[in-house]
N, C-alpha and C positions, 0 to 999 in steps of 0.2 A: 457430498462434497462437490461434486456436478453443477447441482441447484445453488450453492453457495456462490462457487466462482463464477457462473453467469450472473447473479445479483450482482454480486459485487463491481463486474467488469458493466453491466447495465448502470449502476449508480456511475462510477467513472464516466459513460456516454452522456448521461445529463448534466454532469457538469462540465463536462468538456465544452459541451452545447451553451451554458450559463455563464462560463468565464469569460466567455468572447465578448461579454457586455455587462459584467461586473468586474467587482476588484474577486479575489480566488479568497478573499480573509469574508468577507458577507458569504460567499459560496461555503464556506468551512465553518460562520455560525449556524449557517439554515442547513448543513449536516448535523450539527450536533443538538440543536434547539426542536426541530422534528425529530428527532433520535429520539428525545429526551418524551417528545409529547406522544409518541407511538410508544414509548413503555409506559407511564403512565395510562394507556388509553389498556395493555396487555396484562399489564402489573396491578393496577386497582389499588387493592389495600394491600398486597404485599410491597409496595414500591417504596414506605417507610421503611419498613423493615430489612429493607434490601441494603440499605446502609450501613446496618452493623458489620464492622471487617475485623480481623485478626492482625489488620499490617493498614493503619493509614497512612503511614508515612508512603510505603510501596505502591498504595493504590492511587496517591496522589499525583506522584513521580511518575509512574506509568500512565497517567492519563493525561499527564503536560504530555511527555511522549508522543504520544498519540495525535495529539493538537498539534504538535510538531511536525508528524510527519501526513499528516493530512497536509497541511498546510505549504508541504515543501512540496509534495504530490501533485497538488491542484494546482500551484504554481509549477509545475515544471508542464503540467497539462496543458497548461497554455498554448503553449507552441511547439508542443511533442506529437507525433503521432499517436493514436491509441494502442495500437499493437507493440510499439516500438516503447512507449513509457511502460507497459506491462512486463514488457522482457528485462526492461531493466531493473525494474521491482522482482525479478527473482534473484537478484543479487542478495537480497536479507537472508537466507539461509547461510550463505557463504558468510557474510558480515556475521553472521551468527556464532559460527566456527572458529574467529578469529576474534570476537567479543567473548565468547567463553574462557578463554586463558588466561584474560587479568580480571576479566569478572566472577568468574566462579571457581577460576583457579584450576581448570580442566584442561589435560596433558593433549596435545594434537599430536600425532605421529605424520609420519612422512607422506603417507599414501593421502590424507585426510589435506594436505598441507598443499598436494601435487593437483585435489582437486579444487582449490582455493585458487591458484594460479589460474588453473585452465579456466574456471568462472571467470576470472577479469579479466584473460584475454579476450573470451567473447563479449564482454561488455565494451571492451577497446574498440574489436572491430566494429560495433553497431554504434558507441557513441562518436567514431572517427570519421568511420566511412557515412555517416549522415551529416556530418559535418563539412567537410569535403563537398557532399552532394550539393547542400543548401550553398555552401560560402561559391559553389561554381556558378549560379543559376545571380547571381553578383556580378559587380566589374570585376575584372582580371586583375585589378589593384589592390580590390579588398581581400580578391581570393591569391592572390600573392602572398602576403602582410597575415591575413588569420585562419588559412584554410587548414590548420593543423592543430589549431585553438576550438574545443569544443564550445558549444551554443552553452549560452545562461540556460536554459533549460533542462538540459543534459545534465549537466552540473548539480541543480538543484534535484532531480530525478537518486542520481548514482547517493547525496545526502539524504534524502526521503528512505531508500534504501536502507541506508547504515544506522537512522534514527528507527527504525523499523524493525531491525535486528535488536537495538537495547530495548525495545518496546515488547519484544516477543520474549527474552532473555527476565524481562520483570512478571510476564503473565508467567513463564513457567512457576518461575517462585508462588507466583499467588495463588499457582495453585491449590499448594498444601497449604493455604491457612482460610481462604476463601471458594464463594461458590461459583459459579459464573455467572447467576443474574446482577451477584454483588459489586461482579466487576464491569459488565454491562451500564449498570445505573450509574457507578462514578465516571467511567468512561464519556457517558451522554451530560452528567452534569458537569462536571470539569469544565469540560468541553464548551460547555452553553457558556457555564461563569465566564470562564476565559475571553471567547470571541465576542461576547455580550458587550465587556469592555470597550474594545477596540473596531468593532463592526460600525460604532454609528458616523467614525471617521472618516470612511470609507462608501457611505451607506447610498445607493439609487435606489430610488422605489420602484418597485417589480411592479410591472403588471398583471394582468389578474392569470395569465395562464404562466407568467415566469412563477407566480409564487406558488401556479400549483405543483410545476416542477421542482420546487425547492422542495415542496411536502415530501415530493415522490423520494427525494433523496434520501430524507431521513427515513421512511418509510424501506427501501433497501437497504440503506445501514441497516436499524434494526433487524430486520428479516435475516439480514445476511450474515449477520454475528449468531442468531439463536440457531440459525443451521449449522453454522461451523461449531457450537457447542455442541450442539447433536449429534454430529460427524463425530465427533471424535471418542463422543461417549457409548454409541452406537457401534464399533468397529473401531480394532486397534488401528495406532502409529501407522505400520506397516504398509495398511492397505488404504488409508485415507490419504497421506501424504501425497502421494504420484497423482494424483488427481486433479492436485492443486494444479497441476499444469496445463489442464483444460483451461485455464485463463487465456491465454494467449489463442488459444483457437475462438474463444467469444470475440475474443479483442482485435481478431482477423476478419471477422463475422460482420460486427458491431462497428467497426469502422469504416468496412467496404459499404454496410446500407447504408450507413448515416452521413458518411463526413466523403463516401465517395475514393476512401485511399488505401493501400495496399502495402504493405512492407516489400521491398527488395530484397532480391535473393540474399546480400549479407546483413541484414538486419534476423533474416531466417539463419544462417549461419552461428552469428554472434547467438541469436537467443537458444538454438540447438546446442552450442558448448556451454554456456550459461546454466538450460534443463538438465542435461549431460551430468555437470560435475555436482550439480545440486543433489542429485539422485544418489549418486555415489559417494557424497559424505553424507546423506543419509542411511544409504544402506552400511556404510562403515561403522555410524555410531550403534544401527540397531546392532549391526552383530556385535561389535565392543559390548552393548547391554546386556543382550545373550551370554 
């Protein structure tokens, strides 16, 4: 899970690096479109076959999802910090908690409910108090008039979340009727058809080291999906889960080399209550499982 969440937050650093001089909908087909050509390059002749599913409809719906929340991601990347759009991407656990009781009809108790809260006040404090920060570094007019009014980015960040929550809410289902490479390949082709569409709208031609960083993207996506299926196949719930939270130390990492920036003490804050309550309606639900 280690190896996972540093791909993952590494793919996140190259397009963050790519957005600044594209539109983020060309960055979200050259994820899904090298996704697609690094399984094929892994899959061979199983890659037909990978097709057959138990639930199209499910695998469908879950991979617009997906398109979705790549795409509200990479747009909120724009003009988010790396460490700081990562902390807010641990809001889908939570969004998950509170997507299970009209999705799957699953009862949340109190203690389960108290950590739902305490998650979105840390998300308050981190998308507030950044907002505040940017709207000061403004005239005193605009920071008058919107310094309490979160950034479009933030915004689209906290939905990337919640669409991320019904996206993880559809994999559990698929679990029981599919495999994981079966859900990998619709994932990458969805993905492709979809932006395939609407990319050439949008479309600058990359130069020869932009598109090899587009490769690299998809090249992470993949990698970083067939680890997280290993992760969890390898090693229960229990002990894979907590780990996910290494993100945020890449994303500390990964942004202080590259982009040069550092999160403030309450962006650490907000993303500590965030980690905080995430762990603890996880350990809630395992022991209800128990």
């Amino acid at each position: 899970m280690l190896l996972t969440m540093s791909l993952f937050v590494s793919m996140d650093t190259v397009v963050k690096v790519l957005v600044q001089d594209f539109s983020q909908f060309q960055i979200v087909w050259a994820r899904f479109f090298f996704h697609m050509c690094w399984l094929l390059v892994f899959l061979r002749q199983k890659f037909i076959a990978s097709f057959a599913t138990g639930s199209l409809k499910l695998q469908l719906l879950r991979s617009a999802l997906l398109v979705l929340t790549t795409s509200l991601f990479f747009s909120g990347l724009r003009t988010t910090d790396l460490s700081t759009a990562t902390a807010i991407m641990f809001l889908s656990p939570i969004f998950v908690t509170l997507l299970a009781i009209p999705m799957l009809g699953e009862r949340v108790g109190v203690r389960r409910l108290l950590g739902v809260l305490i998650g979105f006040v840390g998300a308050l404090i981190i998308v507030q108090t950044q907002s505040v920060a940017e709207n000061a570094a403004r005239s005193e007019s605009v920071m008058q008039v919107s310094s309490w009014i979160p950034e479009r980015g933030y915004i689209l960040l906290v939905c990337a979340a919640a669409s991320n929550a019904m996206y993880q809410i559809l994999t559990r289902q698929l679990r029981l009727v599919d495999n994981g490479t079966t859900t990998l390949v619709y994932s990458a082709v969805v993905g492709m058809v979809v932006m395939s569409a609407y990319a050439p709208t949008v479309w600058i031609q990359p130069e020869s080291k932009q598109w090899l960083l587009m490769v690299v993207i998809g090249f992470l996506g993949c990698v970083s999906h067939f680890c997280l299926i290993r992760a969890f196949r390898n090693a229960p719930a229990s002990l894979v889960v907590p780990f996910s939270y290494s993100a945020l130390i890449w994303a500390i990492v990964l942004g202080f080399l590259v982009f040069g920036s550092l999160p403030d003490r309450w962006t650490l804050v907000g993303a500590g209550l965030i980690i905080s309550s995430g762990l603890y309606i996880f350990y809630r639900e395992t022991k209800l499982q128990k």
